[in-house]
C-alpha positions in Angstrom: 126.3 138.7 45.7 129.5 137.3 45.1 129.1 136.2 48.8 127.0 132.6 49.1 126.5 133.0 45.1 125.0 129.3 44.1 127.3 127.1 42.2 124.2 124.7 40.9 120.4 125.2 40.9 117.7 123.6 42.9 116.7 121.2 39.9 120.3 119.7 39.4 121.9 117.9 42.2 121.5 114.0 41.6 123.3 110.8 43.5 126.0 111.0 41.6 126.7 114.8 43.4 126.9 113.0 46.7 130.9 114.0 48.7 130.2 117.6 46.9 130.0 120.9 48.6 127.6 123.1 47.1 125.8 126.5 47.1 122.1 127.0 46.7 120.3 130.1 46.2 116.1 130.0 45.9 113.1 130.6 47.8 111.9 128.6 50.9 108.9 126.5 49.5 108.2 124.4 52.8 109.9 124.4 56.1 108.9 121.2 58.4 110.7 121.1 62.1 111.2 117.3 63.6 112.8 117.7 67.2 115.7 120.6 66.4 115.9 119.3 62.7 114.7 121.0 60.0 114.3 119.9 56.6 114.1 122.6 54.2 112.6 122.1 50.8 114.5 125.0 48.6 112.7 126.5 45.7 114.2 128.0 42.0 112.6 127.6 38.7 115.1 124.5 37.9 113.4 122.5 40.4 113.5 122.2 44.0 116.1 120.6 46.4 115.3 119.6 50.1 117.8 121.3 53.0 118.7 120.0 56.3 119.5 122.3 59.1 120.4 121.4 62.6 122.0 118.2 63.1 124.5 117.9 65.5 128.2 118.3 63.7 126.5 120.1 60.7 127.2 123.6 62.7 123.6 123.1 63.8 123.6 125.7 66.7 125.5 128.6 64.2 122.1 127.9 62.2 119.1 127.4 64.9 118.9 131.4 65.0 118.6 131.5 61.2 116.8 128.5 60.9 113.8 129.7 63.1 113.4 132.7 61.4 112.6 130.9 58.5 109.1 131.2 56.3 107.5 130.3 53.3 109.1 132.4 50.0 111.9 133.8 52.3 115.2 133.9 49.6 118.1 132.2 51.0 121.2 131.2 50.5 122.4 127.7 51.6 125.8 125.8 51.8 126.0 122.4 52.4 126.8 118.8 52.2 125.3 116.9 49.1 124.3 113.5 50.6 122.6 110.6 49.7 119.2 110.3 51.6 118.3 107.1 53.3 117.0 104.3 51.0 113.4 104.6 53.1 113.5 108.4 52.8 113.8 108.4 48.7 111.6 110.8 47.4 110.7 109.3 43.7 108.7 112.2 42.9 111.1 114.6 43.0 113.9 114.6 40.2 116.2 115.3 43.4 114.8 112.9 45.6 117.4 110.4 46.5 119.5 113.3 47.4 119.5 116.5 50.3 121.8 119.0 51.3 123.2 118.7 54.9 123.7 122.7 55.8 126.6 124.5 57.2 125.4 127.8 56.5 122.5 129.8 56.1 121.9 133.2 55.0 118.6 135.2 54.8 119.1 137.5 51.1 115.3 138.9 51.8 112.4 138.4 53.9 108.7 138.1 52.9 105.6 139.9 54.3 102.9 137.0 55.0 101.4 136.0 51.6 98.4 136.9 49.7 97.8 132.9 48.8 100.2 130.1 48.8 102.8 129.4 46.4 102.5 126.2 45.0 102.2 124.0 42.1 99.3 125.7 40.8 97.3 128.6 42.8 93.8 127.9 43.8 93.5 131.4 44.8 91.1 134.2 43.0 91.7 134.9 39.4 92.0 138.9 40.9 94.2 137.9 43.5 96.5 135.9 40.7 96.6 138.9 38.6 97.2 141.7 41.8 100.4 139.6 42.9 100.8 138.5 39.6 105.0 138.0 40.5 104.0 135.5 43.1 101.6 133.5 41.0 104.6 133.1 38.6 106.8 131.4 41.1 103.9 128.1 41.4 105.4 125.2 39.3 102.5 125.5 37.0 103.1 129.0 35.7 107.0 128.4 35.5 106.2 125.3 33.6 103.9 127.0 30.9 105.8 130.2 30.5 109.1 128.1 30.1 107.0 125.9 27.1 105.9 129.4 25.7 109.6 130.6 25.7 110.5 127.1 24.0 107.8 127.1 20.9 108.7 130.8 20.6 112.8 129.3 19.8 110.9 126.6 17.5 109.5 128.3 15.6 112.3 131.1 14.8 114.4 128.0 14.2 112.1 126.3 11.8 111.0 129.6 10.3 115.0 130.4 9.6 115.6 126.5 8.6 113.2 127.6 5.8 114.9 130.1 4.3 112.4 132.9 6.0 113.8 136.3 7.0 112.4 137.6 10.7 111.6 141.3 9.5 110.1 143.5 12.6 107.1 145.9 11.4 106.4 149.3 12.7 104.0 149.7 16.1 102.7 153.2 15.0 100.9 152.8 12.1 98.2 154.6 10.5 94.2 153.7 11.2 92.9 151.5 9.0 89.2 149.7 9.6 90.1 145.7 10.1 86.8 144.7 12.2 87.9 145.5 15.7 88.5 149.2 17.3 92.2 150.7 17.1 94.4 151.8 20.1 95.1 155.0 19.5 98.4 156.9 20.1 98.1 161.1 20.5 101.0 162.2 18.3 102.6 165.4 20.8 104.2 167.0 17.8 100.8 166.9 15.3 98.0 168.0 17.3 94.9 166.2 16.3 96.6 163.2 14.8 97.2 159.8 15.9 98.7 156.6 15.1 97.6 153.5 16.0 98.9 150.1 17.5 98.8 147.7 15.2 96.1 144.8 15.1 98.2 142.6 12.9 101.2 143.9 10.2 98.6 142.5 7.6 99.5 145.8 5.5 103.5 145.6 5.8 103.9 142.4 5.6 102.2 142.6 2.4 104.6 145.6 1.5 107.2 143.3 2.5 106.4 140.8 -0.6 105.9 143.7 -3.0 109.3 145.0 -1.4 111.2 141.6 -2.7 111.3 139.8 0.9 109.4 136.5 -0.7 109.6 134.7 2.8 109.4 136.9 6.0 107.8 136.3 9.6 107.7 137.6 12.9 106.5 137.1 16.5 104.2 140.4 15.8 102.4 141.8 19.1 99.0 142.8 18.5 96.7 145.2 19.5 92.7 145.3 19.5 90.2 147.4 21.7 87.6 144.6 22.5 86.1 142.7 25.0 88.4 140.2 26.2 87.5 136.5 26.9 89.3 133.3 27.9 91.3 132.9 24.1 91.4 136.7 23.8 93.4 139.7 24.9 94.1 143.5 24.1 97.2 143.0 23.2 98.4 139.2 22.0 100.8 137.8 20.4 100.7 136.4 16.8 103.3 134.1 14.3 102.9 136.3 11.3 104.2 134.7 8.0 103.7 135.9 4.3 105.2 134.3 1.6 105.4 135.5 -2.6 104.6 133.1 -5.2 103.2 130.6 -4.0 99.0 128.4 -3.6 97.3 127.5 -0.8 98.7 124.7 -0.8 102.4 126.0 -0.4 101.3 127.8 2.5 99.1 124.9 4.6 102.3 123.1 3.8 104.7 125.1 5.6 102.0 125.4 8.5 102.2 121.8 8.6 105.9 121.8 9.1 106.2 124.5 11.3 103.4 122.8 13.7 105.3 119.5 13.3 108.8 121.1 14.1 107.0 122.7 17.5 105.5 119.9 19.0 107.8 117.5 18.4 111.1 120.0 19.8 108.9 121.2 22.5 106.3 118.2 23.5 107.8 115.2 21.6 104.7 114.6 19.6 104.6 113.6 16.2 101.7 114.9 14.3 100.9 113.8 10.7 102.5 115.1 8.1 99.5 117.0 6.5 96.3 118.1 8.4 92.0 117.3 7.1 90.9 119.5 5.3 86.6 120.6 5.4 85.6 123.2 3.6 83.6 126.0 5.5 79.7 124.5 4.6 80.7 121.5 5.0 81.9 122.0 8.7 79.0 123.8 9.5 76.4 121.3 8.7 78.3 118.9 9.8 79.5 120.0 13.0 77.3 123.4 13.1 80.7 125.7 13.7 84.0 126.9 11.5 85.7 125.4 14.2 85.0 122.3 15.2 86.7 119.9 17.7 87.3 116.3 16.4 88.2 114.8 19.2 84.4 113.4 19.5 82.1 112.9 17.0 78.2 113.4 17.4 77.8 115.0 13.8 74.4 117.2 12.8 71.5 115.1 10.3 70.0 117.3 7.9 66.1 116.4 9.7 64.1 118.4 7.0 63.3 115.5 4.9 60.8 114.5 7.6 59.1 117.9 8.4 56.7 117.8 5.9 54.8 114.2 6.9 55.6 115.0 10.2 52.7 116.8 12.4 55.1 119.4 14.2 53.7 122.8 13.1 57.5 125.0 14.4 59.7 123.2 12.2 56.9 123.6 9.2 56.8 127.5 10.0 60.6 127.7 9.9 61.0 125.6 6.7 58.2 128.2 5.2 59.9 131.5 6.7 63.3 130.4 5.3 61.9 129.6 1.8 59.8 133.0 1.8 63.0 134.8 2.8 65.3 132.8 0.3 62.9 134.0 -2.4 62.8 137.7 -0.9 66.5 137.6 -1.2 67.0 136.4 -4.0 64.6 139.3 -5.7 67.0 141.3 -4.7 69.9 139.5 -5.9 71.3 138.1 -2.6 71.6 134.3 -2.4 70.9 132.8 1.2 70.2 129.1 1.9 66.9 129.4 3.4 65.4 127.7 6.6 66.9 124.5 8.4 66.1 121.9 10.7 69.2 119.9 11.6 69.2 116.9 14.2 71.7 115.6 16.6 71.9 111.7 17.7 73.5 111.1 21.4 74.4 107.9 21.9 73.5 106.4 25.0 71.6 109.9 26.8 68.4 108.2 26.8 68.7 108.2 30.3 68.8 112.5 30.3 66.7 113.8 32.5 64.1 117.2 31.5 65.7 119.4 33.7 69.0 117.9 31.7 66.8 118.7 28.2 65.8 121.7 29.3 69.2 122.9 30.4 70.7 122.1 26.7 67.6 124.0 25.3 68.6 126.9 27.8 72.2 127.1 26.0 70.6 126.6 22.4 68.6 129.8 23.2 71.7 131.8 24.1 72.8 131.2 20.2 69.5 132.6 19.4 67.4 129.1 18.9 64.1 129.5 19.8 63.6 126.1 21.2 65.1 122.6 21.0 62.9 119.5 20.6 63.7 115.6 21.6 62.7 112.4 21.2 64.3 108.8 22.9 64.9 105.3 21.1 63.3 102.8 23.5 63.4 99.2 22.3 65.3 96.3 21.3 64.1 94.7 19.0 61.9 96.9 17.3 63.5 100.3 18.2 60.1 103.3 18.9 60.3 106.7 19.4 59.0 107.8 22.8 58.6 111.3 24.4 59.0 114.9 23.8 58.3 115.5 19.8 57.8 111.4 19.1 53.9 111.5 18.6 54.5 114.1 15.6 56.6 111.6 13.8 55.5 108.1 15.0 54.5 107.1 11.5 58.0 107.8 10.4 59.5 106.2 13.4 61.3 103.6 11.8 62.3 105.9 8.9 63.7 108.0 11.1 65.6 105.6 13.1 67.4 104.1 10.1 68.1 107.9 8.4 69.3 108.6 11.3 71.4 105.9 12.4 69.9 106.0 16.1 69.8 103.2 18.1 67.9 101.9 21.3 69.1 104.2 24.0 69.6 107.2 21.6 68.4 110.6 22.7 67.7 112.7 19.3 68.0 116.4 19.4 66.2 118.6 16.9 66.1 122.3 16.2 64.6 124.2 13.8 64.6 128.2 11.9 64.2 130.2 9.5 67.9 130.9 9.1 69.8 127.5 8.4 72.9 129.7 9.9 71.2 129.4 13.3 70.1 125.7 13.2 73.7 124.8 12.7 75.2 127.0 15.3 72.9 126.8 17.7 72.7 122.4 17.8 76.6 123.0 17.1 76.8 124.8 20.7 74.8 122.3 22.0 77.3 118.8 20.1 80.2 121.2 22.1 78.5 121.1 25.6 77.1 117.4 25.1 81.3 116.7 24.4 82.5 118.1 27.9 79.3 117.0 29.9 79.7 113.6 28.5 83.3 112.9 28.5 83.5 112.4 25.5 86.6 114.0 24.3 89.5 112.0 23.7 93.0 113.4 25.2 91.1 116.1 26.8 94.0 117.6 29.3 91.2 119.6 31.3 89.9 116.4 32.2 92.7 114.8 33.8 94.3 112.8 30.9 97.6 111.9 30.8 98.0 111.4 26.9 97.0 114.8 25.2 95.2 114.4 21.7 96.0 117.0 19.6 93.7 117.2 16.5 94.2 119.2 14.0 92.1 120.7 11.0 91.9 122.6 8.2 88.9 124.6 7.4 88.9 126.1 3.5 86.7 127.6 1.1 85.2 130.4 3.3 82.8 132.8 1.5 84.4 136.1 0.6 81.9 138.6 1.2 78.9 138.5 3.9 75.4 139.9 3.4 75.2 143.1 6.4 71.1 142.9 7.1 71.2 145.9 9.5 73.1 148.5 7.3 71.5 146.5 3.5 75.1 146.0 2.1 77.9 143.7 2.1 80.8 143.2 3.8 84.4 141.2 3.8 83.8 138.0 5.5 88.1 137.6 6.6 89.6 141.1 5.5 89.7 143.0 2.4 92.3 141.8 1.0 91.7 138.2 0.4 92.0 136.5 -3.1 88.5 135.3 -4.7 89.0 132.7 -6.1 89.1 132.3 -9.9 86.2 130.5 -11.0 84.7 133.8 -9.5 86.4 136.6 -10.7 84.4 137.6 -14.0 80.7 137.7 -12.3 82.1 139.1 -8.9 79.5 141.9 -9.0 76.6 139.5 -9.9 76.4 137.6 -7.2 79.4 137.9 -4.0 77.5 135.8 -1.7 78.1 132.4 -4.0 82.1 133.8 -4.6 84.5 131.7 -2.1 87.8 132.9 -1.1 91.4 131.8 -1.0 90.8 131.8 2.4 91.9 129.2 5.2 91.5 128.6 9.2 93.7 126.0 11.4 91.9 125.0 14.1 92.7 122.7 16.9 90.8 121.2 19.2 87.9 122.7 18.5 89.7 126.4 18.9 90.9 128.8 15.8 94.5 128.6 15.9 95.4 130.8 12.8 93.5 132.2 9.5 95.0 133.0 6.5 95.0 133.9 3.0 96.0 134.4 -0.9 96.4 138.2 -1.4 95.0 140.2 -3.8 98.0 141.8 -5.5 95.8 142.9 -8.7 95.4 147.1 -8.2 91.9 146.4 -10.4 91.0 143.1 -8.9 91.6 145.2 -5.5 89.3 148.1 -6.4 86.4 145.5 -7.5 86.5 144.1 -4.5 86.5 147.5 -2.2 83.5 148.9 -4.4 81.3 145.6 -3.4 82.1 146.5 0.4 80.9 149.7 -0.3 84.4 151.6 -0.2 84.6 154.2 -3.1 88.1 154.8 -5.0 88.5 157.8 -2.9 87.8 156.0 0.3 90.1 153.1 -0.4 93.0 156.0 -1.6 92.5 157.5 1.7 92.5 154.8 4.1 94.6 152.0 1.8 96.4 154.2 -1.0 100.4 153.4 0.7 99.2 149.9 0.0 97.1 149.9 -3.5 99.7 152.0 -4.6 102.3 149.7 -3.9 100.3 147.4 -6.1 101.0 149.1 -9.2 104.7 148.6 -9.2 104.7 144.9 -10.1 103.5 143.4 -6.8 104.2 139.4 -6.7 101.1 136.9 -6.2 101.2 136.3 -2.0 99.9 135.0 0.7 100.5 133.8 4.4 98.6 132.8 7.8 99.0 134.3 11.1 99.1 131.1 14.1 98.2 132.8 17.8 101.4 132.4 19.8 99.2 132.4 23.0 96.4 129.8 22.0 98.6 127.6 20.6 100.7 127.3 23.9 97.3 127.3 25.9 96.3 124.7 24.0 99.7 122.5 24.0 99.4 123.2 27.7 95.8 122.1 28.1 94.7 125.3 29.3 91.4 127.0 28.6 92.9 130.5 28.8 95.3 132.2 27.2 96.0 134.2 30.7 97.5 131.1 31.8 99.9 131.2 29.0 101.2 134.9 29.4 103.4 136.4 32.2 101.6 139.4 32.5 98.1 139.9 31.6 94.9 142.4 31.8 91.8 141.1 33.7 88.1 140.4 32.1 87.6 144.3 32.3 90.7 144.9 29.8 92.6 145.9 33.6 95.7 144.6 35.0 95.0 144.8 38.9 99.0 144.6 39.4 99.8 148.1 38.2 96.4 149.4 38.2 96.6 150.2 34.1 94.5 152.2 32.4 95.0 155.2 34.7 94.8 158.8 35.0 98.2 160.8 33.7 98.7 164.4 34.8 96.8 167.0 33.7 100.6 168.3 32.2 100.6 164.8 29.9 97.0 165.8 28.4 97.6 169.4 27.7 101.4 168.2 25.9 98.7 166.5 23.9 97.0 169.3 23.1 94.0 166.8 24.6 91.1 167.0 27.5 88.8 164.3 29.1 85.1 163.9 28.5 83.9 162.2 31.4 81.6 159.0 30.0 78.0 159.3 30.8 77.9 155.9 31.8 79.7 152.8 33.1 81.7 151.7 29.8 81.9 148.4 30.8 78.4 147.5 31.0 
């Protein structure tokens, strides 16, 4: 290569270059022919640089052969002339445009088959087709762009973390099984028959080692592993920005969050973001904005409607008041403490003007959070502002009650839904606040939308409950992981009551998507064991699948904690993307498949037996 090897890239070349002989190496992005001319626009991942072949005294005929050979994503090897184009030829959208390269000599390095789909800015080809020629759909502008901002707020970070006096410590990827909500990947171990390790889900265990090992600020950029379903934010294997630090609050860890965000977006984006994020605690978001995550880009907050039920003539939401009260009590006989029914409302400004079919399509995606209907009424009237339609007979003599508790206006449409679960009133008119945002519009700096000033809004969600009630298998569970911190004001009646006890838990969400949870660590060996024997795991149980961890405990373990951010939704979101595929170089399909290398797939029958392993054949589809 030594032969025609570039002396500048395809993004550099400016007026200033103009008199210089260069060499250009990329691929051939567009090729138009004018009358024996050719103008060439040549592609790298610096930028792209237009090529003219064929003039007279530019060894035109030497490069007509070449020249006609030419095709789209062809890699190619120019010499030329820099020149300065002609003032009406100035291309002001290109960051080479008032320059071109004048050719004396062309060479073909490789040729290209004829292509799947078109390289270009960004690929409007199949999402299957994108992931099959996965190396082509890296060459469009858009995917160069996002993985080069991925590679940039990956060097952020490991320079703020370092700034910080944090040491990058890598964690082992064969571990041992331990239960942490999603399925393991597990590796056959060829010398132990019968045993496995497994891939890691997060170092949550090590990097708590770490702190009791005397490493009081450590992080990583930890690849993760989890068998389950994959979705637009989710993968089987991702990548997360693991931190744990020793002696330190909450506080002390939101705080370098805060900086660390700070540092990214303003190296990376040049954004400034305030100093210190909101903070909700968990009940409040969800009756507030019916979700742990909520996006606050838009506002449309949920109204506690109860206080009208009971005047009101609509028998559902008096049923579902009742249920909830009769299950509250049930509970509570029992010793658990649940909040009972709900009936929350939502007031869209302006959607008076919805249509039924538009009603009944927001009902449709109530129903798919397990709402069993959605009712409505309109504010008609000026002056004297009436309830009209849907539910409004049921509550006209509390019409203008309403309308003031409310704070509806003429033009309103109100939104109600009601059960028996107050969890399920909040998340279901919470789904429906989300989908009234996008179908509206009414998210400020939404990049999906075409915006050209990005909000980025940022929130803290706190105080999430420790443990949550399991109604199928009557016992309960961690809410987060085992090993978060209750907090103290709960710590001597634990035991009594773990569905009032809050953790030192924390979420950072952004634009309405969880960007990283965290938490204070228990580092108590008898705090730990408390907790474990409430989630049902016995002390030989928790020696068996935790003991290299509760034993490290013993030996004067430092109070912890730390937060894991998502490498992938964070540059997803920073790129206004709504999946993290769009965000990583190489990855697996809705199905958990990448159609590139076709992975899984069968080994030889030699690999299996090494194993000292055979194949039962599924009885059914697994992906059903």
């Amino acid at each position: 290569m030594e032969v025609m090897k570039r002396t500048t890239t395809c993004g550099d070349l400016r007026r200033s270059d103009a008199g210089k002989t260069v060499v250009l190496n990329g691929w051939v992005h567009r090729k138009r022919d004018h009358g024996g001319i050719s103008f060439i626009n040549l592609r790298d991942r610096y930028g792209i640089t237009q090529v003219v072949a064929g003039e007279e005294g530019a060894a035109g005929a030497d490069l007509a052969a070449v020249v006609a050979e030419l095709r789209n994503e062809f890699c190619v090897a120019v010499e030329g002339l820099v020149r300065p184009r002609p003032c009406d030829m100035v291309n002001p959208a290109m960051a080479t445009g008032e320059i071109e390269v004048a050719a004396s000599r062309l060479v073909i390095l490789n040729r290209s088959e004829a292509l799947p789909f078109q390289v270009d800015e960004e690929s409007d080809a199949r999402e299957d087709l994108r992931l099959r020629y996965r190396y082509l759909d890296l060459r469009s502008a858009g995917m160069q762009k996002r993985i080069r901002l991925r590679s940039e707020t990956a060097f952020a970070v490991r320079e703020w973390m370092t700034s910080q006096g944090f040491y990058e410590i890598e964690t082992p990827t064969f571990i041992k099984s331990t239960p942490e909500g999603a399925r393991d990947y597990l590796v056959p171990s060829r010398l132990y028959p019968g045993k496995f390790y497994a891939l890691p889900q997060s170092p949550q265990l090590y990097k708590q080692l770490l702190m009791a090992s005397g490493f009081d600020k450590y992080f990583q950029i930890a690849r993760c592993y989890r068998d389950e379903d994959a979705r637009g934010d989710r993968q089987p294997e991702f990548t997360q920005i693991d931190i744990e630090m020793s002696f330190v609050s909450r506080d002390d860890v939101l705080a370098v969050t805060e900086g660390l965000m700070g540092h990214v977006f303003r190296k990376t984006l040049g954004v400034e973001l305030p100093a210190h994020f909101r903070r909700l605690s968990y009940e409040e978001a969800m009756e507030r904005y019916g979700s742990d995550k909520p996006d606050l880009r838009f506002g449309l907050e949920l109204k506690d409607f109860a206080p009208y039920v009971a005047e009101g003539g609509f028998q559902a939401f008096k049923d579902a008041l009742a249920a909830g009260e009769a299950d509250r009590k049930a509970a509570a006989a029992k010793g658990v403490a649940i909040p009972g029914g709900g009936v929350k409302a939502l007031v869209v400004p302006g959607a008076a003007s919805y249509s039924r079919k538009q009603i009944e399509e927001l009902e449709a995606h109530a129903k798919i959070y397990k709402a069993r209907g959605l009712a409505w009424m309109k504010v008609a009237g000026a002056d004297m502002p009436a309830l009209e339609g849907g539910a409004a007979k049921f509550f006209a003599p509390q019409a203008a009650r309403i309308i003031e508790g409310l704070e509806a206006k003429s033009g309103d449409l109100i939104l109600i839904l009601g059960d028996s679960k107050r969890r399920i009133a909040n998340i279901a008119l919470g789904a429906v606040r989300s989908k009234l945002g996008r179908d509206l519009g009414l998210i400020q700096g939404d990049t999906a939308g075409g915006s050209e000033s990005p909000r980025f809004e940022f929130l803290w969600i706190v105080d999430f409950p420790l443990f949550e009630f399991n109604e199928e298998e009557n016992r309960w569970e961690a809410a987060h992981h085992l090993f978060s911190y209750p907090q103290e004001q709960y710590h001597a009646a634990l035991e009594q009551d773990p569905g009032a006890v809050k953790g030192d838990l924390y979420d950072l969400v952004l634009n309405g998507c969880e960007l990283a949870s965290g938490s204070i660590r228990i580092h108590d060996p008898a705090l730990q064991k408390r907790v474990f024997n409430i989630a049902g795991i016995g002390p030989e149980e928790g020696e068996k699948k935790f003991g290299f961890l509760t034993e490290a405990f013993k030996y004067g373990a430092p109070p912890h904690g730390g937060i894991a951010p998502g490498l992938d939704r964070l540059v997803m979101l920073m790129a206004g993307e709504t999946s993290i595929k769009e965000v990583i170089a190489f990855p697996k399909n809705s199905f958990a498949v990448s159609p590139m290398d076709d992975s899984p797939s069968e080994v030889e029958p030699k690999q299996l037996e090494e194993l000292h392993l055979r194949v039962i054949p599924p009885s059914k589809d697994l992906r059903e």
